[in-house]
C-alpha positions in Angstrom: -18.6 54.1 -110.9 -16.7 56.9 -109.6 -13.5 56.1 -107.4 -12.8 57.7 -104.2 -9.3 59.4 -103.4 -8.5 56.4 -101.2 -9.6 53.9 -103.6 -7.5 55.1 -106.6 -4.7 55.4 -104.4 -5.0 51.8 -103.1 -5.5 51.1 -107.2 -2.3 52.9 -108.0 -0.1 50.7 -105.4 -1.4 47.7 -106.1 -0.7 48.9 -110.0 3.1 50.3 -109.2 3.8 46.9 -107.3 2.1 44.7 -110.1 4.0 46.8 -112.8 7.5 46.7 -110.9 7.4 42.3 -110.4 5.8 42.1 -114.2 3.1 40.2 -112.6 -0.9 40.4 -112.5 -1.1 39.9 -109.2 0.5 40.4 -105.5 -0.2 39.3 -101.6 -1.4 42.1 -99.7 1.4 41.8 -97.1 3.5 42.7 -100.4 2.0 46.4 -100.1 1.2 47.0 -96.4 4.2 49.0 -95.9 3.6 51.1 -98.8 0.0 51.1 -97.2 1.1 52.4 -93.8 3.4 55.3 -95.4 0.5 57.0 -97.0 -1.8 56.4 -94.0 -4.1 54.0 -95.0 -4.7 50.7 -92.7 -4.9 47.2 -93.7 -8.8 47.5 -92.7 -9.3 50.9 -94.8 -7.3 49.3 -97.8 -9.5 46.0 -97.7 -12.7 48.3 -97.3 -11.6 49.7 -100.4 -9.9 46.3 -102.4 -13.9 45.3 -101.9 -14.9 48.3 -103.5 -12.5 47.6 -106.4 -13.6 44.4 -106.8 -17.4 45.3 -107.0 -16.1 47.0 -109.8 -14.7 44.8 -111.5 -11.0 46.3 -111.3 -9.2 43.8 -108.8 -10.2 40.1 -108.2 -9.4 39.1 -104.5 -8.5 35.6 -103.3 -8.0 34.7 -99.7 -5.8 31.5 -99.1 -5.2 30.9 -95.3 -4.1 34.4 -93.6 -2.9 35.5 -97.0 -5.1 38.0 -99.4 -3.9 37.6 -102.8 -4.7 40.7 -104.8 -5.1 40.1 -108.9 -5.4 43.4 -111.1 -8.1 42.6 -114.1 -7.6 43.9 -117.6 -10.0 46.7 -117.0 -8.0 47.4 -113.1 -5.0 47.8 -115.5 -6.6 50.4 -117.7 -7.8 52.4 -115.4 -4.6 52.5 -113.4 -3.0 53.5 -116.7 -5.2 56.6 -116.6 -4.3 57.7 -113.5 
């Protein structure tokens, strides 16, 4: 599956934040900011989390008003090829 310029984008922030705490995952509030400064919305970034997850790259989990984003094993390659 081929990735969109949006997607890999929203791949490569959640990568940078996940890489920076030394964790697998992150809440999406963590990365709205980052999200707002290179012009993506929240809704545009979620259209595209999905997208990530139908590929197998992110694993979302949604815990009250929270969206907890996890980065897979094959997420974590394919941000290292950015």
């Amino acid at each position: 599956m081929e990735l969109s310029d949006r997607d890999r984008l929203v791949l490569r922030i959640v990568g940078d934040h996940c890489d920076r705490k030394g964790q697998d995952n992150i809440k999406l509030e963590e990365i709205s900011e980052r999200l707002r400064i290179v012009g993506i919305s929240i809704n545009d970034a979620m259209d595209s989390l999905y997208r990530l997850e139908d590929a197998g790259l992110v694993r979302l989990e949604i815990v009250g008003y929270s969206t907890i984003i996890y980065i897979t094993e094959k997420g974590k390659e394919t941000y290292r090829k950015l």
